[in-house]
C-alpha positions, 0 to 999 in steps of 0.5 A: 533567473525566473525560468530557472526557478520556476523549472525548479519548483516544477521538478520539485513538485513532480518528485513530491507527487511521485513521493505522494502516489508511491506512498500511497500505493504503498499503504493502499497495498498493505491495507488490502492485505491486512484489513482486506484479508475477508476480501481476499478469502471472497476473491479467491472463492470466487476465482477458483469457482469461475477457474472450474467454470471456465475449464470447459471452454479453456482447459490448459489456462483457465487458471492462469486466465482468472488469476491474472485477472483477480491480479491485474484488478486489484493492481488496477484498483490500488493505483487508481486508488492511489493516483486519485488520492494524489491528484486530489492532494491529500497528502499521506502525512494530513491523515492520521490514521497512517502515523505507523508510516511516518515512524511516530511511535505512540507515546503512550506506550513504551516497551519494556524488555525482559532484560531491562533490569540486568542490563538497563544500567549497564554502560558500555 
C-alpha cells in the first residue's frame, strides 16, 4: 500500500514539474515578445549584418545559417530559463507579477460597454 502511494506522490510530482516548466516557458516566451521587443529589433540588426558578412564565405545559406542560429538561442535561453526556474521551485503562481496567467482580473477595473444601458436590464 506504501509503494503504491509513494509511486503516486512521484507521478503527481512529475506532472506538477512538467505543469510548472510549460508555464514557465510559456510566460518566458511572451515576455520576450513583448517586453523584449527592443531586443529583438537588436537581434535582428545583428542577424542581418552577420547574413551579409557570412554571404562571402556561405552564399546559398548564409541566411537560413544566422537565422537558426538567433532561433535556436533564444529557444535555448527560454527553456533553460524555464527549466532553472522549475528546478529551483518557484512556483508561477507565488509570482505576482503573472496574475494576467491565472485569469484574476483586477478588481479595481471593470469594464463598461457601450451598450450597457440598452441592454443591462434586459432578461432573457
Amino acid at each position: 500500500m506504501t509503494l503504491s502511494q509513494s509511486q503516486s506522490f512521484k507521478n503527481v510530482y512529475y506532472v506538477l514539474a512538467v505543469k510548472s516548466f510549460l508555464i514557465w516557458a510559456f510566460a518566458l516566451t511572451v515576455c520576450l515578445l513583448i517586453i523584449g521587443f527592443p531586443l529583438i529589433i537588436l537581434m535582428v540588426t545583428i542577424g542581418s549584418l552577420l547574413a551579409v558578412i557570412l554571404q562571402s564565405v556561405l552564399p546559398v545559406s548564409a541566411v537560413l545559417v544566422v537565422a537558426s542560429t538567433i532561433l535556436g538561442f533564444n529557444l535555448l535561453g527560454i527553456m533553460l530559463g524555464a527549466a532553472i526556474l522549475t528546478l529551483k521551485g518557484v512556483h508561477p503562481q507565488d509570482v505576482s507579477w503573472l496574475r494576467w496567467l491565472h485569469g484574476e482580473a483586477d478588481p479595481h477595473h471593470t469594464s463598461i460597454y457601450a451598450a450597457c444601458p440598452l441592454t443591462c436590464d434586459v432578461k432573457g
